[in-house]
N, C-alpha and C positions, 0 to 999 in steps of 0.2 A: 504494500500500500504506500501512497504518494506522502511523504512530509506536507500536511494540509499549512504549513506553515511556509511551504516553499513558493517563490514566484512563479516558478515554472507553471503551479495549479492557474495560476492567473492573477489579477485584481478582485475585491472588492466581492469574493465569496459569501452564500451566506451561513454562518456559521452562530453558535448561542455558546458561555462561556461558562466554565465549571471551575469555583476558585475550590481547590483540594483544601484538607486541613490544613497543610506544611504553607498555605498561603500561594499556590502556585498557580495564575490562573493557566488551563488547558480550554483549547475549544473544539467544541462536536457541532455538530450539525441541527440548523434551528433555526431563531430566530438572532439578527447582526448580523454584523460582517466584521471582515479583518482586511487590513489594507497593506502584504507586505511588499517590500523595497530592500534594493539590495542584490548581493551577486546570485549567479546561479546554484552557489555550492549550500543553498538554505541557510548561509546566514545573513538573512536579512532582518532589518527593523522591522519590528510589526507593529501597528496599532490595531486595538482592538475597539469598536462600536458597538455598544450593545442598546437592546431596543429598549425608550421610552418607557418608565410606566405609566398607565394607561389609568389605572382603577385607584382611588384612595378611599381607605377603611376606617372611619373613625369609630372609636371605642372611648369609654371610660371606668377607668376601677378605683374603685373605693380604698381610701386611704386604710391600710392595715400594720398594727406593731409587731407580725409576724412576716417570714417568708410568704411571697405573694405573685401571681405567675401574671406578667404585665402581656405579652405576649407570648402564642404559640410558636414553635419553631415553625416555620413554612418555606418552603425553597424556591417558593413566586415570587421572597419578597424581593423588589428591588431597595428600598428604604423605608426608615419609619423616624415620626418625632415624635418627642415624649415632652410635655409643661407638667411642671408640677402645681397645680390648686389650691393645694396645701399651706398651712403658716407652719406647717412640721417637715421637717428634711427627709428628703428623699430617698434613697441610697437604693443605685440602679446595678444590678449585676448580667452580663451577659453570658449565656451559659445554663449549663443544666444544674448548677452549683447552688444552695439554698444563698441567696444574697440575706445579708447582715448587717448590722450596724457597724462590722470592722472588716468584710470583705464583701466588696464591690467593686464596679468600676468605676462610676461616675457619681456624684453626691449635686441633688437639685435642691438648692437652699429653701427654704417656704417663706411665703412672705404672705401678708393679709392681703395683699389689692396688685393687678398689674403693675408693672410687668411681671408676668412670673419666670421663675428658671426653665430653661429648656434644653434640651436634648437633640440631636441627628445620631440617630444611630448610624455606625460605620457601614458606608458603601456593601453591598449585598451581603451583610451579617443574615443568616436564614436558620440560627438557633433558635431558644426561646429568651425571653429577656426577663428578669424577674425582678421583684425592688421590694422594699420596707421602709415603712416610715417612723419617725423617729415618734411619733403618736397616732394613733387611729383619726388624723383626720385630715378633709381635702380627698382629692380625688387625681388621679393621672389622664392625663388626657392624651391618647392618642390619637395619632395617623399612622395606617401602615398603605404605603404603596405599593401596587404589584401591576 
C-alpha cells in the first residue's frame, strides 16, 4: 500500500484524522484533507485540514462537592467550552480519573455575576471531562461541538 502521506498519491486527498494516545496524529480515510509538498522520497511537509464542526450541544450540571462526570467521552467531538456559574471553584479534570480538589487540570475561579471563568477544552480531547466544586453550588455550562 501507497504512503497516503506521499505526493506521489496527489494533492488535496480526502482523508479524516486519528490523534493516537502517544499524541501522534495519523490519517484514514473520511472526512479533510491533507495537503502534502515536498520531494518524491515521502518526505514531505504535510498539512493537515480537518472538517468544520457542524453541530453545538449545550448542557448544564449542577454544581456538586463530589466527583462529577461534566462530559461523556465521545470521538465526534471536535471541541467543547466549559463557564463556571458558580461563586464556588471549579476544579476541571480531563480523563477517566475521579477529579479533586488537589488533582485536576484546570481550576475555574467562581464568582457571583459575569464574567464568569471559562474553559476551551484542548483541540479534539474525545475523553470524558469530569470536575468538583469547591461547594455544591452554581452550575457548569457547557458546549460541546461535533
Amino acid at each position: 500500500m501507497a504512503n497516503p502521506l506521499s505526493p506521489l498519491n496527489g494533492q488535496n486527498q480526502s482523508m479524516d484524522y486519528l490523534v493516537t494516545d502517544a499524541g501522534v496524529a495519523k490519517l484514514r480515510r473520511g472526512v479533510g484533507s491533507y495537503a502534502p509538498t515536498g520531494a518524491a522520497d515521502g518526505s514531505a511537509d504535510t498539512s493537515v485540514r480537518t472538517s468544520p464542526a457542524t453541530t453545538s450541544t449545550r448542557t448544564s450540571v449542577a454544581g456538586a462537592a463530589s466527583d462529577t462526570l461534566l462530559l461523556a467521552a465521545n470521538v465526534d467531538r471536535k471541541g467543547a467550552t466549559i463557564t463556571n456559574d458558580s461563586s464556588a471553584m471549579l476544579y476541571v479534570a480531563l480523563g477517566t480519573a475521579a477529579a479533586t480538589t488537589s488533582d485536576y487540570t484546570v481550576t475555574l475561579v467562581g464568582s457571583s455575576g459575569a464574567p464568569f471563568a471559562y474553559y476551551e477544552v484542548p483541540f479534539a480531547w474525545a475523553d470524558e471531562i469530569r470536575g468538583i466544586w469547591a461547594s455544591a453550588t452554581g452550575h457548569a455550562r457547557i458546549t460541546e461541538l461535533t
